[in-house]
C-alpha positions in Angstrom: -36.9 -33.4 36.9 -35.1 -30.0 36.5 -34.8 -28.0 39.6 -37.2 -25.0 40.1 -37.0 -21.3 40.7 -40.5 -21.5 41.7 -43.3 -23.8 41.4 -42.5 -25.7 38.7 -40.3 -23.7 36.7 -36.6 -24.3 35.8 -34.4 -21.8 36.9 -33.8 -19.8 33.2 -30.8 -17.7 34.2 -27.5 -17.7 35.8 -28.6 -14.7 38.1 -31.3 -16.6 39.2 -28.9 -19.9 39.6 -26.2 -18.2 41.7 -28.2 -17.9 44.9 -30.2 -21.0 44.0 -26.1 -22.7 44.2 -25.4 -20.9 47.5 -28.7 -22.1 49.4 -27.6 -25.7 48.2 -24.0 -25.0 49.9 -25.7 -23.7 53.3 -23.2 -25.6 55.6 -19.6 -24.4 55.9 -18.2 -27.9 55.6 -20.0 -28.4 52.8 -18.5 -25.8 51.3 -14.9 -26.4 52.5 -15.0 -29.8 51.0 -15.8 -28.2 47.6 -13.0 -25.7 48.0 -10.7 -29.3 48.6 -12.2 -30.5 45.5 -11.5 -27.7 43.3 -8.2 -27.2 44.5 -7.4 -30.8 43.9 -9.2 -30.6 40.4 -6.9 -27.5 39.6 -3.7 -29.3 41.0 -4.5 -32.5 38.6 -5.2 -30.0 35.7 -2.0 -28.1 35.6 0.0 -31.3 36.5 -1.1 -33.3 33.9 -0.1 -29.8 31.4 2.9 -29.5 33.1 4.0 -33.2 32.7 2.1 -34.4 30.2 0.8 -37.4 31.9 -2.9 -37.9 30.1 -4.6 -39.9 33.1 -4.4 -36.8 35.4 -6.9 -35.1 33.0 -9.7 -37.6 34.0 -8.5 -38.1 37.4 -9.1 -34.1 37.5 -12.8 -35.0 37.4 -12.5 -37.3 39.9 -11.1 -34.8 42.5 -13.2 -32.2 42.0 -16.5 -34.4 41.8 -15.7 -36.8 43.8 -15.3 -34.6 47.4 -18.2 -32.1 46.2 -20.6 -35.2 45.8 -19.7 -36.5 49.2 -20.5 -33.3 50.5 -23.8 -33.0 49.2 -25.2 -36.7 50.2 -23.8 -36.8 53.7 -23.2 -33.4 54.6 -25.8 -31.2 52.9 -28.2 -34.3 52.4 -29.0 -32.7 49.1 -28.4 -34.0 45.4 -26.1 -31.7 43.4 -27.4 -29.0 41.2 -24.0 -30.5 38.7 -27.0 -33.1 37.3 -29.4 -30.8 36.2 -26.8 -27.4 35.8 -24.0 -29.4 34.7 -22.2 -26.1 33.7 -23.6 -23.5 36.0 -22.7 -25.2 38.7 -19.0 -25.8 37.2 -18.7 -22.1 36.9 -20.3 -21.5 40.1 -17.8 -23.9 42.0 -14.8 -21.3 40.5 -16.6 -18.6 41.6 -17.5 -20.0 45.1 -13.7 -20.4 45.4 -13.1 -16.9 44.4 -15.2 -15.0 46.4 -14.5 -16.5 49.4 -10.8 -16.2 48.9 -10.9 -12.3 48.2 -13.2 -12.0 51.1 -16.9 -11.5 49.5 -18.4 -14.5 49.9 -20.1 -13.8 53.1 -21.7 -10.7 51.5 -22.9 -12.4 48.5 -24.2 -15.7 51.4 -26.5 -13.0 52.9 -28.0 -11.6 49.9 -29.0 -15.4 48.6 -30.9 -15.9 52.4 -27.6 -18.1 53.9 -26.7 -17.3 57.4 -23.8 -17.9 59.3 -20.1 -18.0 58.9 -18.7 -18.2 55.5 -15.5 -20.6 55.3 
């Protein structure tokens, strides 16, 4: 069953996703295990262009996956939006990343209803 912007409806747009993604990643160890994950996904990625080796393209999945799904069973206690927003959420895991390492992510927490601290 496709998750919902409201009752019954699938979300239809990424600018209705975005906050949707941040409400699922409420805790701050939630999302520092998904920070982990992508940086782990991003270190398999370039190693595997850089030497060639094909298995560390897979294992790339693995990494970032892996610690993000973790995150949402036993921290969050939530199932990923990645099953049903396979590619939303990918993009929205880079951008996660991005805000909070330039220093917005706390801004964009608060306007999608998240409170507290932003690591």
């Amino acid at each position: 069953m496709p998750r919902t912007s409201g009752p019954d409806r699938p979300i239809a747009s990424y600018g209705q996703f975005w906050p949707y993604y941040l409400r699922e990643h409420s805790r701050p160890a939630t999302r520092s295990i998904h920070y982990f994950g992508t940086g782990m996904a991003l270190l398999c990625l370039c190693a595997g262009l850089a030497t060639g080796v094909w298995w560390l393209f897979p294992m790339a999945l693995v990494a970032g996956y892996g610690p993000a799904w973790f995150a949402h069973y036993f921290v969050e206690r939530n199932r990923p939006a990645t099953f049903t927003y396979p590619v939303w959420s990918l993009v929205s895991d880079f951008k996660m990343a991005i805000c909070w390492t330039v220093g917005r992510l706390e801004h964009e927490l608060e306007r999608a209803g998240v409170s507290g601290p932003a690591r």
